[in-house]
DSSP file (Angstrom, degrees, kcal/mol; ACC not computed):
  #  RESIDUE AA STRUCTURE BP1 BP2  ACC     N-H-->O    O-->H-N    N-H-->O    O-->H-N    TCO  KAPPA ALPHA  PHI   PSI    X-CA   Y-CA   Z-CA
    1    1 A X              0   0    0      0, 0.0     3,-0.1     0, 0.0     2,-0.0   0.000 360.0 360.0 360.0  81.1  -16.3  -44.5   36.6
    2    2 A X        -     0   0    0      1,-0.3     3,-0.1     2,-0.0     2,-0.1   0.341 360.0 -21.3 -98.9-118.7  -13.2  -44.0   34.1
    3    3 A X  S    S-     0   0    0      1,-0.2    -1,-0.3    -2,-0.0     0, 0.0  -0.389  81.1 -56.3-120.5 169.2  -13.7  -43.9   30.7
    4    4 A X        -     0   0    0     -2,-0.1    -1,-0.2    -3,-0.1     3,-0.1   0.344  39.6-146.5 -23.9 110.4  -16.3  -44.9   27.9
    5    5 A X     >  -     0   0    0      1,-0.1     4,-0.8    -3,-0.1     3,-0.0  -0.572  35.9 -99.0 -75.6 172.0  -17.2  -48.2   27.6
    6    6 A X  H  > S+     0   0    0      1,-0.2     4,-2.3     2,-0.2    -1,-0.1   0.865 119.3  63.0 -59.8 -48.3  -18.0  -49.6   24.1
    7    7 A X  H >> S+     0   0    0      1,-0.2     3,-2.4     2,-0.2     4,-2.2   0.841  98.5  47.2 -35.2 -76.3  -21.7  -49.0   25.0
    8    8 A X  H 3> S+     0   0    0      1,-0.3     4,-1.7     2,-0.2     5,-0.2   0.662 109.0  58.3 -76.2 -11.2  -21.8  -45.5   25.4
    9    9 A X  H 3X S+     0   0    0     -4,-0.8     4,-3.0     2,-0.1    -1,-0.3   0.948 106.6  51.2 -43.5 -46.9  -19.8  -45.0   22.1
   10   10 A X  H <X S+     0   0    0     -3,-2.4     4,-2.5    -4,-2.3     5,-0.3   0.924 109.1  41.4 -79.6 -58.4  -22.2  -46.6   20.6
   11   11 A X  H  X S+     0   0    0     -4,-2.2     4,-2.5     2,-0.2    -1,-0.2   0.956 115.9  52.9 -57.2 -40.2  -25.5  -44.7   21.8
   12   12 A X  H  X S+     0   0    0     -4,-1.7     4,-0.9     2,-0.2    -2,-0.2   0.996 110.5  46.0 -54.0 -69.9  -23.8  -41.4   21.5
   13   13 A X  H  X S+     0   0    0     -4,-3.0     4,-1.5    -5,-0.2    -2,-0.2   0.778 112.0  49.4 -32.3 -71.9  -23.1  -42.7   18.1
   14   14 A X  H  X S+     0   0    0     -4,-2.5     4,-2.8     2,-0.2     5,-0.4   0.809 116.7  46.4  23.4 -64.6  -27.1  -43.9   17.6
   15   15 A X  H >X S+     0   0    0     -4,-2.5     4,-2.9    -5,-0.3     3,-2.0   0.947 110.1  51.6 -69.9 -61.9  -28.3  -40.1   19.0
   16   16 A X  H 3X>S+     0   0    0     -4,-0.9     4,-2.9     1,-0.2     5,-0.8   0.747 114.7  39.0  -0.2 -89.5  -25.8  -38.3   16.7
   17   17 A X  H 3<5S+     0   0    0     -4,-1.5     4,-0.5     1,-0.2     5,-0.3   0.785 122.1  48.9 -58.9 -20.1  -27.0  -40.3   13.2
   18   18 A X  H <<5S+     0   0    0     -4,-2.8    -1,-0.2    -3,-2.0    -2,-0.2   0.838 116.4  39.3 -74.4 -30.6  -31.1  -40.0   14.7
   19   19 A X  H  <5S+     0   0    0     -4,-2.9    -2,-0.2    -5,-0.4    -3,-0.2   0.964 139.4  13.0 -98.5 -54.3  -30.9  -36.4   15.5
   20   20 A X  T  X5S-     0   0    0     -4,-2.9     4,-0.9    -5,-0.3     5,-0.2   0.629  97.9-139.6 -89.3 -14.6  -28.4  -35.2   11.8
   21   21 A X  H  >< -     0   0    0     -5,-0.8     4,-1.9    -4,-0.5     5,-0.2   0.308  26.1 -79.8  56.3 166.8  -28.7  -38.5    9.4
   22   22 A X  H  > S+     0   0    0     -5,-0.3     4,-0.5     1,-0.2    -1,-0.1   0.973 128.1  52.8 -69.5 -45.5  -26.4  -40.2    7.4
   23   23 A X  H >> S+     0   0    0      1,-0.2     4,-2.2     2,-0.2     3,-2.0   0.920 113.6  48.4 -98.3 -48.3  -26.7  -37.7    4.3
   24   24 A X  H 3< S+     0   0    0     -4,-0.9    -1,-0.2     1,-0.3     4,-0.2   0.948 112.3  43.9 -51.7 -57.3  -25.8  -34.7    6.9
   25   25 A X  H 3< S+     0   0    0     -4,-1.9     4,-0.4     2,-0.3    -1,-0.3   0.374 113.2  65.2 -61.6  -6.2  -22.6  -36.5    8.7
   26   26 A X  H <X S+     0   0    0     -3,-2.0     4,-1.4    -4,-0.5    -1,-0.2   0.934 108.8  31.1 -79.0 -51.4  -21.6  -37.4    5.0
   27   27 A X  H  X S+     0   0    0     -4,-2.2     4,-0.8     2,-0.3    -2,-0.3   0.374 111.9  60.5-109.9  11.9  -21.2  -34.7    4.0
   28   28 A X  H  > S+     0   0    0     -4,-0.2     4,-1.4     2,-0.1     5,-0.3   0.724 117.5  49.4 -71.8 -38.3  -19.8  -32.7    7.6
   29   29 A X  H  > S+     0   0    0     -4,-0.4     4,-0.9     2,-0.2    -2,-0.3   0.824 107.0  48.0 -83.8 -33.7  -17.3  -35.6    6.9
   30   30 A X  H  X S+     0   0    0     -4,-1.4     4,-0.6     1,-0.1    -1,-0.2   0.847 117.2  46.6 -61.7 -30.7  -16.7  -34.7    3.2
   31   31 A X  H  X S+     0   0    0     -4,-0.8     4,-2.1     2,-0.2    -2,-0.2   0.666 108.0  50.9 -64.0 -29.0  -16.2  -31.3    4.2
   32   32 A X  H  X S+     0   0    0     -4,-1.4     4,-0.9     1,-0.2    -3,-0.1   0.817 108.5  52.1 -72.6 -37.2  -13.9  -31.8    7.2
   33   33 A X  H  X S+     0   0    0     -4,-0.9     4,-0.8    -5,-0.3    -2,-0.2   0.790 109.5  50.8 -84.1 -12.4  -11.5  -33.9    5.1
   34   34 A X  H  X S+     0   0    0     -4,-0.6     4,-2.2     3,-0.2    -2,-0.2   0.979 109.8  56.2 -64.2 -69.9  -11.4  -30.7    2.0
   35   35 A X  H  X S+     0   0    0     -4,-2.1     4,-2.0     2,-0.2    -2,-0.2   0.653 109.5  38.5 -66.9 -17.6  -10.6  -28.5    5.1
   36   36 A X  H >< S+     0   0    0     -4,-0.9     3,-2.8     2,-0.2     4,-0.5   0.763 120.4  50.8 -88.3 -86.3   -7.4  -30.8    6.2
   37   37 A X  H >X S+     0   0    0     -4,-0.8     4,-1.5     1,-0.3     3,-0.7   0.475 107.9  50.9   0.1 -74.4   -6.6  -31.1    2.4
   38   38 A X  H 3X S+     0   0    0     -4,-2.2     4,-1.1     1,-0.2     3,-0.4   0.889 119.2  35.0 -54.5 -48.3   -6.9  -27.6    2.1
   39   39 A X  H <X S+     0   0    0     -3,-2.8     4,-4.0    -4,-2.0    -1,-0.2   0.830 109.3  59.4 -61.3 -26.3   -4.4  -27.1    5.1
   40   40 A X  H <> S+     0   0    0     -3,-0.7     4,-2.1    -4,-0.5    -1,-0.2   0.824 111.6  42.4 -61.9 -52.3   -2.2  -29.8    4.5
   41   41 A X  H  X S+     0   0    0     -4,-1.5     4,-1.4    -3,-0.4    -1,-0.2   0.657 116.9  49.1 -84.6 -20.7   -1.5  -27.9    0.6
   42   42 A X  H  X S+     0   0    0     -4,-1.1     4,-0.6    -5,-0.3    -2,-0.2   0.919 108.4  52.7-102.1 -39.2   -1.2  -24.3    2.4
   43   43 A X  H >< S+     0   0    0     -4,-4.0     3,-4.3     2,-0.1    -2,-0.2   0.924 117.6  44.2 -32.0 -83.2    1.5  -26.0    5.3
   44   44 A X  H >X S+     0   0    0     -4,-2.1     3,-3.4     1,-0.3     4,-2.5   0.807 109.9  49.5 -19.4 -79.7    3.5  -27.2    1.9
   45   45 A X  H 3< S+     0   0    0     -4,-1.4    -1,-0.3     1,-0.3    -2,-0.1   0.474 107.5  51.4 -49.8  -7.9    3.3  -24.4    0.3
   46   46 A X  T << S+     0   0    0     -3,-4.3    -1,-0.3    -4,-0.6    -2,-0.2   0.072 109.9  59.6-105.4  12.8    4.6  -22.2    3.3
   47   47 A X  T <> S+     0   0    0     -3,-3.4     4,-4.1    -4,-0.2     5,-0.3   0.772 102.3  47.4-126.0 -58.0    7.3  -24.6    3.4
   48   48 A X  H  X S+     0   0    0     -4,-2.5     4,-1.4     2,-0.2     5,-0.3   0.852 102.8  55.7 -44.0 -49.6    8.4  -24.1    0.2
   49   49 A X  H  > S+     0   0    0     -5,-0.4     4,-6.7     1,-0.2    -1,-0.2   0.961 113.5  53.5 -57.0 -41.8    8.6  -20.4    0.0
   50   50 A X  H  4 S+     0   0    0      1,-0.2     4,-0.5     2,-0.2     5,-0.3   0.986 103.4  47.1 -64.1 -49.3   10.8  -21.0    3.1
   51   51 A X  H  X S+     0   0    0     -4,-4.1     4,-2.8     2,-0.2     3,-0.4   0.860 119.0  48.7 -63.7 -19.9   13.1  -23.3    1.9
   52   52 A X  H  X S+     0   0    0     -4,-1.4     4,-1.8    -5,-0.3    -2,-0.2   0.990 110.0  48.9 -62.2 -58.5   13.4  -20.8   -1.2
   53   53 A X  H  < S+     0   0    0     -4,-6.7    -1,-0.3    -5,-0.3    -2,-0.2   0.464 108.9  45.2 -68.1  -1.4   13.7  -18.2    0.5
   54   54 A X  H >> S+     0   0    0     -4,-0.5     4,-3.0    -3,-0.4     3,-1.0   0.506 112.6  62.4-140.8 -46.2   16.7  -19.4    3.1
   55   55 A X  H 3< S+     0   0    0     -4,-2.8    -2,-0.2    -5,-0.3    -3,-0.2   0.853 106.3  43.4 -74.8 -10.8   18.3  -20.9   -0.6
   56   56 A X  T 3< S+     0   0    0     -4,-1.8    -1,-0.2     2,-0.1    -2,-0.1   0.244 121.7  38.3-111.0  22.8   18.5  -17.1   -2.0
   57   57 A X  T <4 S+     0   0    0     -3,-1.0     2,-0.5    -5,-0.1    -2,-0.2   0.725 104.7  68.0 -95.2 -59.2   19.8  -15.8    1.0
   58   58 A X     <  +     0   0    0     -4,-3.0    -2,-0.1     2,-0.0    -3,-0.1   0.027  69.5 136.5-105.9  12.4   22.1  -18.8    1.9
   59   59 A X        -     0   0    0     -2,-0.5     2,-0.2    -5,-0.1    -2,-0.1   0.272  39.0-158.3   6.6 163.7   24.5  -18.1   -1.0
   60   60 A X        -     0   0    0      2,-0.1     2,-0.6     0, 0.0    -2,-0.0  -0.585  10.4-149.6-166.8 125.0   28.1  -18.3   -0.1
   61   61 A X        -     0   0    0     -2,-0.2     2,-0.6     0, 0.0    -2,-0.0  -0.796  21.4-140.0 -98.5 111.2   31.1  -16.6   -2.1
   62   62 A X        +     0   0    0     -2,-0.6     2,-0.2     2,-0.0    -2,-0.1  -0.791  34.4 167.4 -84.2 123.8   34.5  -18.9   -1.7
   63   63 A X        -     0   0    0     -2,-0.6     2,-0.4     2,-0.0     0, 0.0  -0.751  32.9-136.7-124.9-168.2   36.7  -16.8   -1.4
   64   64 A X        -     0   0    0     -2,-0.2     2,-0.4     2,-0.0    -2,-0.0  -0.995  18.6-161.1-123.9 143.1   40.6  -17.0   -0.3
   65   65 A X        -     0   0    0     -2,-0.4     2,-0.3     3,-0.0    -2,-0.0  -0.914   0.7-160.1-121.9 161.0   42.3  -14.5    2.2
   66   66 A X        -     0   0    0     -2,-0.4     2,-0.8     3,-0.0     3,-0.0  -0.818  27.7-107.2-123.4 147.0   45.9  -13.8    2.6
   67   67 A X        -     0   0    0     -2,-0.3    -2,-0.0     1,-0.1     0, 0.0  -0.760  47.8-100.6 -81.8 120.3   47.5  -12.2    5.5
   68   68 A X        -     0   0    0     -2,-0.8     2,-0.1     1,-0.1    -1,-0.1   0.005  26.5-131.9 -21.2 132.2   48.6   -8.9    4.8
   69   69 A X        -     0   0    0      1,-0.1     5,-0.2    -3,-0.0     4,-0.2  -0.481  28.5-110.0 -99.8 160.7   52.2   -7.9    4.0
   70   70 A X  S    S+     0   0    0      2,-0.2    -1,-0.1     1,-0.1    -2,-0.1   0.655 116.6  58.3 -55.6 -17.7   53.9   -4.9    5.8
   71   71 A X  S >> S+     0   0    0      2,-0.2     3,-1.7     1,-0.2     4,-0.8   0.995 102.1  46.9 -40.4 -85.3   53.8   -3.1    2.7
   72   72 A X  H 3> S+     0   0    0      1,-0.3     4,-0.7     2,-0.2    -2,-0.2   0.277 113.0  56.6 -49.4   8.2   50.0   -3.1    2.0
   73   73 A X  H 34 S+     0   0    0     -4,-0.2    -1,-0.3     2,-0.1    -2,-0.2   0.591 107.1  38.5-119.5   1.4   49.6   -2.1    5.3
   74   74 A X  H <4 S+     0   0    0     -3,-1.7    -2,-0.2    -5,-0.2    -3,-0.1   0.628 124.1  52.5-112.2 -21.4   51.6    0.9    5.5
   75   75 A X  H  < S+     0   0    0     -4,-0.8    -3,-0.2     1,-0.1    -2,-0.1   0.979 115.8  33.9 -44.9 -74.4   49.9    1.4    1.7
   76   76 A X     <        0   0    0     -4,-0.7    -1,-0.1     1,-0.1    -2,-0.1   0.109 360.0 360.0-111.0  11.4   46.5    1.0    2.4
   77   77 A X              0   0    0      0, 0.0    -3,-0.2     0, 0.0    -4,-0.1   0.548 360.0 360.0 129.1 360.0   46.3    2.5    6.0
């Protein structure tokens, strides 16, 4: 006994649409597919603020540095 044969797809499918109908399962299935939509747009959107956010941190100031001379160092400390 491993897994489903095409039969028992099928009757399970059969009790399903007798016991809810087609008009019910239409619309549990219009609803299911808004709910991914709806996650699908709030993933994105979390995705974006992140790359935003990581591009107005991730800034980076070229600068050049020079080794200090014995002067400026007996100058400055």
């Amino acid at each position: 006994m491993g897994a489903f044969s095409i039969w028992h797809l099928i009757i399970i499918l059969l009790i399903v649409v007798a016991l809810f109908g087609t008009a019910k399962l239409r619309n549990v299935g219009s609803d299911l597919g808004s709910a991914i939509k709806g996650f699908r747009s709030a993933v994105k959107e979390e995705e974006e603020k992140k790359k935003e956010k990581e591009a107005a941190i991730g800034h980076t100031i070229e600068a050049e540095v020079s080794p200090k001379t014995e002067q400026e160092s007996i100058h400055h400390g």
